[in-house]
N, C-alpha and C positions, 0 to 999 in steps of 0.2 A: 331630554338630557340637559343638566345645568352646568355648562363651565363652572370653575369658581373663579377664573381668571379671563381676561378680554384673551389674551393670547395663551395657549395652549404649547408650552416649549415638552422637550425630551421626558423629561419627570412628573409630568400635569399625573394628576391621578381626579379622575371624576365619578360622580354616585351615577348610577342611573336608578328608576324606578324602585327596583326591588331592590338598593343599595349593595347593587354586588360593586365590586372592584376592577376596575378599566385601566391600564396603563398605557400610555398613548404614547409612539416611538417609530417616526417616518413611516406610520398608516397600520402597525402592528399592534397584536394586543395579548395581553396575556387577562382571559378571563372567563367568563362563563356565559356573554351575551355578543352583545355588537361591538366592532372594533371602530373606535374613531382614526378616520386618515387623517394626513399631516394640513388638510385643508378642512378641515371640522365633519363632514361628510362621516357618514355609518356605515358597517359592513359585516355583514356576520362570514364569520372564519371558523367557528364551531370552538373546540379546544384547542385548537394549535396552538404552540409554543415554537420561535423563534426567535433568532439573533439577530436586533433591529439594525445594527449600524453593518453588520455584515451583508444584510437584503437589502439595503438604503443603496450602497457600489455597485450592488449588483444587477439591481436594476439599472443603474445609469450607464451598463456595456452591451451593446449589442454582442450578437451571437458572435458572429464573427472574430470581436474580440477579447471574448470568451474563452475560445480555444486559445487563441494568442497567449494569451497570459495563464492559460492553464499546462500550457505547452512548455513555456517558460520556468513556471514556478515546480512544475511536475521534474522535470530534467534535474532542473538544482536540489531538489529535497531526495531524490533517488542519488544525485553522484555524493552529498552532504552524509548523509544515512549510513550508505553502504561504505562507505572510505574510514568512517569511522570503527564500525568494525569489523574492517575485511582483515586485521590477524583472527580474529577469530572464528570469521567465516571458514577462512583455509582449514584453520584446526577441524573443525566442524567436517567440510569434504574429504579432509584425509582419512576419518576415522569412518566417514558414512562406506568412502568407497574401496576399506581393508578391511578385513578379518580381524583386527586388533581390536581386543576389548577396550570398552572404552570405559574412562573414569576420571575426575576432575584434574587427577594427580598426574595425569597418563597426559591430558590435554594439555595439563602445564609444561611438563617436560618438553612437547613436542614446540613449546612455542620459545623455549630458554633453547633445546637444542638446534633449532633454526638458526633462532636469531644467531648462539655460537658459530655455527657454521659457515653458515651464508651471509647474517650481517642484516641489519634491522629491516632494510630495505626488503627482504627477503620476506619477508611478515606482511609486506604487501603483493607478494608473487602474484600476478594474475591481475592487480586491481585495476588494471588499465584497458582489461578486457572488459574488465568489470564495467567498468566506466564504459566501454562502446555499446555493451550493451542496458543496462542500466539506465542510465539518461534515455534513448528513447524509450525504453520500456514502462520508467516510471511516466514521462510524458504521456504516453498514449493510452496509459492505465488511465491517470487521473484527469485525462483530457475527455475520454470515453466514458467513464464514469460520471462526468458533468452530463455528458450530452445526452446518454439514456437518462438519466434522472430526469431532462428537460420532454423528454420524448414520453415519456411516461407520466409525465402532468402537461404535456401540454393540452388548453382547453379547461383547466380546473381549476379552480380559485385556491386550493390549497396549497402550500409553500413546502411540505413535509411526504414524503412517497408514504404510505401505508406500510409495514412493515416487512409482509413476504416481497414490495418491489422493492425494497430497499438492498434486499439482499439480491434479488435476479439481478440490478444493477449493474452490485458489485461482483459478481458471478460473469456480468458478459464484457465488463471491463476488464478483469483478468483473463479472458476469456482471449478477445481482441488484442490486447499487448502481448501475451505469449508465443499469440501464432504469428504477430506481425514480427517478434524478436529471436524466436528461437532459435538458431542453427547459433548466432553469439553466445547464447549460454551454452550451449555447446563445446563452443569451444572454449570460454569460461573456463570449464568443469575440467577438459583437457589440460589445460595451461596449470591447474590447478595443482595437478594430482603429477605432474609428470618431472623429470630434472630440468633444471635451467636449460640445458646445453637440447632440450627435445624439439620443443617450442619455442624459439627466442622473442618472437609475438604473434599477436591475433593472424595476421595475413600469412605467419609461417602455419600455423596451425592449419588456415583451410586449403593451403597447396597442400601439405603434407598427406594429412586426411583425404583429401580428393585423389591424390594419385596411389597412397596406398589401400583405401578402404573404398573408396567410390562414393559418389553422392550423394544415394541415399542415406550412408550411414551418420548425416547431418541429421536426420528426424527421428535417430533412432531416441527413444526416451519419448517422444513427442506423449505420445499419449497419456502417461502418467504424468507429464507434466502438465499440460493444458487441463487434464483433470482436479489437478492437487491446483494448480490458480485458482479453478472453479469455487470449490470449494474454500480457499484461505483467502480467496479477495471476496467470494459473498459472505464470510462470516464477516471478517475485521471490517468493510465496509458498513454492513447492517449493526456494525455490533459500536460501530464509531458515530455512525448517525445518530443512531439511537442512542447516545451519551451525551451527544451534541443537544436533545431534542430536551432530556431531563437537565442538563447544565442549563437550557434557554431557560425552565420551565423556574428553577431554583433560581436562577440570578435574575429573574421578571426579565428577559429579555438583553440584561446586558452581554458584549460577546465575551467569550472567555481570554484567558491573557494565554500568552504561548505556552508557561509550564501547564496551564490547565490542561492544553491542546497536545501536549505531548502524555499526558496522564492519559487523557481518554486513548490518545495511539497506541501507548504502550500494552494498555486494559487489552484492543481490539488486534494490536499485533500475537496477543497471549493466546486467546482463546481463534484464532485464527488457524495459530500457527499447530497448537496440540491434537486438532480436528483433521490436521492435509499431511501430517510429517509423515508415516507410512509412506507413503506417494513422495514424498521428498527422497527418501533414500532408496527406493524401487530406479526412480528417476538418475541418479548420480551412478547409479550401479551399471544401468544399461548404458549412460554416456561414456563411462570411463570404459567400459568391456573390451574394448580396443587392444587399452594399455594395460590391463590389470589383468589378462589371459582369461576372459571369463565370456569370449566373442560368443559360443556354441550356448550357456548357458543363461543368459541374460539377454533374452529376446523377444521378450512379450512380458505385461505387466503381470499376468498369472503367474509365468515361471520364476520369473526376477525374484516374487514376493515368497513361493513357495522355497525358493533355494535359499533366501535369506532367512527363514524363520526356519527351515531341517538345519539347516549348518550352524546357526545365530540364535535363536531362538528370538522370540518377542521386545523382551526390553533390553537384551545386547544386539540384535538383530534390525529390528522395522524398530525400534525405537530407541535406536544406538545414536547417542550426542545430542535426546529430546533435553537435556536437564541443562548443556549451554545454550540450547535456543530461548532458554527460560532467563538466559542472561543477556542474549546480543538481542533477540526475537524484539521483548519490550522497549530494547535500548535505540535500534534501529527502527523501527513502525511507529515508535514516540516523535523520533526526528524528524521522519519522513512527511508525518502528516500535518504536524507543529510547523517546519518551512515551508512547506509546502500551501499551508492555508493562509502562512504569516504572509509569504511574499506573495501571493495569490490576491491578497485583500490591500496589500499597500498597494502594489499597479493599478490595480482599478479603483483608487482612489488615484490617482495620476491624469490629468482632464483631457491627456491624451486619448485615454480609452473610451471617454465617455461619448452618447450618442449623439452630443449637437457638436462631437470633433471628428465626426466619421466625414 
């Protein structure tokens, strides 16, 4: 293989043999043969396509500070996300967890009549539960997601999971952040749906609940939620990587800029979200049961689903506020994973994190 130049920078492009096309980029390649590393050296990588200056930092952190800064950047892109738009989340719970038909006009109303009443602040009811829960959630999500993705190639020369692990990934990282957070959305949900004067915060919620309902009614939902993760963090994961792996393949390697990164989130929070919602309001019905008089009937994921599709039917029912998630869904998973990769990628360019600073 012939240089055409003594040094070989970011952009070198060299023929090999059968003149296929080599792009050379901190030891990466986008091409059909062997990959030249950043010290002249050959490698075959097969097709893979990735984002060179994004794998350049990330090799330069150990594991350890890995999770650090994935722990970090994970909290800020989940409290960033969700603050943005919890009026609409609210709207979204109130209608999941009443009988009120829902419709764009009906949601609007509910968020003018608030705000008249209660006062703007009220349009964030709840978000500070949100926030307690939230920040670790997204943490542990996107912290666990890193680490299975490493557990799953470790031992392999390749930089890309294959596709069906791309999704198991994302599957046991919602998997793991749900169970470790659950009883906060929990009360979440409660804080949500109830009057000011019920819950006045997180900590009144889980005395309240404990002494009138008892503890276990903290897991109640458990199931259809840790399901519906399953399923909305293995799609949007697998479906975000894999936009990641064609945006490598399209830009030869350059990373993408934040709006890109929030396009592909918004793409992976879409088809995510339209896959798990069923399970979304199964899940909201059984937390609120408490306070909505529905304790006897909302007690398992079969019955929740069967009494909301006899009484609701299908798309006022299991599919009741799918068409605002089509509005906050993209706007919030665009956010989440755009700050989330942004501030993720500046720290470990930081020489604190790198491995001759450990």
């Amino acid at each position: 293989m012939e240089r055409r130049n003594n040094e070989c920078n970011h952009s070198d492009v060299v023929n090999s043999d059968n003149n296929s096309t080599i792009y050379v980029n901190d030891g990466a390649r986008i091409g059909n043969n062997n990959a030249i590393n950043e010290n002249g050296g050959s490698r075959n990588n097969g097709d893979e396509h990735f984002h060179h200056e994004e794998h350049h930092f990330n090799e330069k952190v150990s594991n350890h500070n890995k999770i650090l800064t994935s722990l970090i950047a994970g909290g800020l892109a989940g409290a960033i996300a969700k603050t943005t738009i919890a009026p609409l989340d609210r709207t979204k719970i109130n209608f999941q967890t009443s009988h009120m038909k829902y419709s764009f006009k009906k949601a609007f109303q509910f968020l003018v009549k608030t705000y008249k009443n209660e006062g703007i602040k009220a349009l964030w009811r709840g978000n500070s539960a949100t926030m307690v829960r939230i920040i670790p959630y997204a943490s542990i999500q996107y912290t666990a997601h890193e680490q299975f993705k490493l557990m799953m190639n470790k031992g392999k020369k390749r930089k890309n999971l294959p596709p069906a692990l791309r999704a198991v990934a994302g599957s046991l990282a919602g998997i793991t952040a749900t169970t470790c957070t659950y009883p906060l959305d929990f009360a979440r949900a409660r804080m949500a749906v109830t009057a000011k004067d019920r819950y006045r915060s997180i900590i009144v919620v889980f005395k309240t609940v404990l002494k009138e309902e008892g503890w276990r009614i903290f897991m109640r939902g458990y199931t259809p939620t840790v399901t519906g993760s399953c399923i909305y963090s293995g799609i949007s994961f697998f479906t975000y990587e894999t936009l990641k792996i064609l945006h490598a393949e399209y830009s030869q390697g350059i990373d993408p800029t934040p709006l890109e990164r929030w396009y592909c989130g918004a793409i992976a929070g879409i088809c995510g979200q339209c896959t798990s919602y069923p399970l979304d309001i199964v899940r909201r019905r059984m937390q609120t049961a408490g306070v909505t008089g529905h304790s006897k009937d909302y007690t398992s994921i079969y019955k929740t689903a069967r009494t909301v599709y006899m009484e609701e039917g299908l798309k006022g029912g299991l599919y009741k506020g799918l068409s605002m998630n089509w509005i906050k869904g993209p706007i919030s998973a665009g956010i989440s994973f755009m700050v989330f990769e942004t501030v993720r990628i500046w720290l470990r360019k930081l020489p604190v994190f790198h491995i001759e600073n450990d």
